[in-house]
C-alpha positions as CSV (number, residue, x, y, z in Angstrom):
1,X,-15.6,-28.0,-3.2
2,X,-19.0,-26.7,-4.0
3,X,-20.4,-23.1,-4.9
4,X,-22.3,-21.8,-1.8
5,X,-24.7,-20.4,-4.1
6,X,-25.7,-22.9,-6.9
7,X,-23.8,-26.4,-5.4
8,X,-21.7,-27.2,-8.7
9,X,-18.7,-27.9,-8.3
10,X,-15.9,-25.6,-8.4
11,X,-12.4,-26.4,-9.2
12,X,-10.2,-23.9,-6.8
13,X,-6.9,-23.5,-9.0
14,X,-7.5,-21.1,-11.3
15,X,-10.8,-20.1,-10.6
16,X,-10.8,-16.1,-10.1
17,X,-14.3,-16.2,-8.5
18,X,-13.6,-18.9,-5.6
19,X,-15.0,-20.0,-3.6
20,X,-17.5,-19.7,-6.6
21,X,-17.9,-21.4,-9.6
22,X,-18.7,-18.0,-11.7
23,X,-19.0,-13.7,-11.7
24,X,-23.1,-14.9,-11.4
25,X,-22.7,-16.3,-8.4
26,X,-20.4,-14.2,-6.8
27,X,-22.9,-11.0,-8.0
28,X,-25.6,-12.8,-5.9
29,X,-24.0,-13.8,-2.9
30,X,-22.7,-9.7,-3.0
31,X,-26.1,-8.9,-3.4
32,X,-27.3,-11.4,-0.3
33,X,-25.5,-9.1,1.6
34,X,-26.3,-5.8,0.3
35,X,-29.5,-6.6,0.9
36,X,-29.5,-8.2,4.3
37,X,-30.5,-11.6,3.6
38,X,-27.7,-12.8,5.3
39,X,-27.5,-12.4,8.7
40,X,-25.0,-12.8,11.5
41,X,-26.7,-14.0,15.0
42,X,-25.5,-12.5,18.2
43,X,-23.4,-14.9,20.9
44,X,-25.5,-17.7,22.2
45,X,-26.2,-17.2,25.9
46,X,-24.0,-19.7,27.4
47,X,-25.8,-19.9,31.0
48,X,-22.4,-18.6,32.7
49,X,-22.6,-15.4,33.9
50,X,-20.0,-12.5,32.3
51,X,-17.6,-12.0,35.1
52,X,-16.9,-8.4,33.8
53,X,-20.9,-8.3,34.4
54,X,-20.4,-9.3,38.1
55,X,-17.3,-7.2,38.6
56,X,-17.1,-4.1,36.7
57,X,-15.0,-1.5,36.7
58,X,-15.7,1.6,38.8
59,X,-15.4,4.9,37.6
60,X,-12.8,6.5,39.4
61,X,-12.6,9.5,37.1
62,X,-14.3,11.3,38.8
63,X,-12.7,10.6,42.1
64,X,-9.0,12.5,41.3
65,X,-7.7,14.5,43.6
């Protein structure tokens, strides 16, 4: 396996920073994140049409009795 940050390889037994080869990498990737480098994509439009989109739900609260 190799470290997502610098590509050496990393030996997984053992290794308290995993998937990382070292605290230095690991402190980057953690700081990737912190500062929004990294960034997760919303659902890719699949061209079928969200049923719950078609059919929702009515609101029957206010319809008690």
């Amino acid at each position: 396996m190799r470290c997502p940050i610098c590509r050496k390889s990393v030996t997984w037994e053992g290794n308290p920073f995993r998937p990382f080869c070292s605290e230095r990498c690991k402190l980057i990737d953690l700081d990737n994140w912190l500062a929004e480098r990294y960034r997760i994509s919303p659902p890719v439009e699949t061209g079928e049409k969200n049923a719950s989109a078609e059919n929702p739900v009515p609101d029957t609260e206010g319809d008690r009795d």
